[in-house]
N, C-alpha and C positions, 0 to 999 in steps of 0.2 A: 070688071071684078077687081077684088082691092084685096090682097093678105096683110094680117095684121099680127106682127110680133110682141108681146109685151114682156118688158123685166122690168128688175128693180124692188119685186117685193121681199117680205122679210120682215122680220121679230122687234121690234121697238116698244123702249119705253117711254109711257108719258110724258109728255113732252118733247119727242123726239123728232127727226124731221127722216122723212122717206121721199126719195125721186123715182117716181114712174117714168118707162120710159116705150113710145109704139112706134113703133118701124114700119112703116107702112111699102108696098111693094110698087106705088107709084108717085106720083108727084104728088104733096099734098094739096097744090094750087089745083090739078083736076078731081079733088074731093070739095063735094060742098059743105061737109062740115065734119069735126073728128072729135069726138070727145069720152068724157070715160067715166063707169057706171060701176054701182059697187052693190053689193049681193049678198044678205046672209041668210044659211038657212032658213025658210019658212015665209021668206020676208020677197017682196017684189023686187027685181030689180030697180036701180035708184040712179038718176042722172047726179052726176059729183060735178062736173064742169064741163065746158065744150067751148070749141071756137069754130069759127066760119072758116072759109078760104078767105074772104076779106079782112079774117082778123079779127072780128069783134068774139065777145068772150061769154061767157054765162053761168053763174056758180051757184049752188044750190046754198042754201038759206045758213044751212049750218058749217059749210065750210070756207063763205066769206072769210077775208082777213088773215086766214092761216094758209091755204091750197091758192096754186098762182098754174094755169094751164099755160103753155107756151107749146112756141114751134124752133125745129132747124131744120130749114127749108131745103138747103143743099144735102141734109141725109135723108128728108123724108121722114123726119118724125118729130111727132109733140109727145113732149113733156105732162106731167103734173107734179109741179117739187110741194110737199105736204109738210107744214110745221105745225109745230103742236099741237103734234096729234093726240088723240084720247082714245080711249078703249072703243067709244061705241064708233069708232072709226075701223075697227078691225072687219074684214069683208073680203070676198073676191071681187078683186076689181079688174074691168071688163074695156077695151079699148072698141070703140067704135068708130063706124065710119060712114056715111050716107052720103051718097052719089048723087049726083045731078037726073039721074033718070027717074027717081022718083022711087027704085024698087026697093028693095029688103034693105035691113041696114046691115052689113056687114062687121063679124065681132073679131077680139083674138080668143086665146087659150083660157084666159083670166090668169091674175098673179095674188096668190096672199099676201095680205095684209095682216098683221095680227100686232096691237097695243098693247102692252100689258098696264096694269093700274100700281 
């Protein structure tokens, strides 16, 4: 099992830049992959970006080139620093975590986000 802490969200304007930040309660080298998913009422949950334990990366279509997922390995937690952001980026966004075993994927709390225009 894996807990997952998230901060960093909060009120911004266009243009602005926000640091996500997931604290995870193990090593993030024994997660096989951690990344983070954002949520608005009525709507599906939405993969935002992820990285593996070996590091590779993967970012959803619309936040190419502004959103950068990272890790610091000695605290046990990845990152998402968000620049220029836009309104339809406003969301709870949701830190996950999936295990090598194959089971459930582990979440946090979720953190707002909210852009104003």
């Amino acid at each position: 099992q894996v807990q997952l802490v998230e901060s960093g969200g909060g009120l911004v304007q266009a243009g602005g830049s926000l640091r996500l930040s997931c604290a995870a309660s193990r090593s993030i080298f024994s997660i096989k992959a951690m990344g983070w998913y954002r949520q608005v009422p009525g709507n599906q949950r939405e993969l935002v970006a992820a990285i593996s334990s070996g590091g590779n990366t993967n970012y959803a279509d619309s936040v190419k080139g502004r959103f950068t997922i990272s890790r610091d390995s000695p605290k046990n937690t990845v990152h998402l620093q968000m620049n220029n952001l836009k309104p339809e980026d406003t969301a709870v966004y949701y830190c996950d975590a999936e295990l090598w075993d194959h089971g459930p994927h582990y979440w946090g709390q979720g953190t707002q986000v909210t852009v104003s225009s």
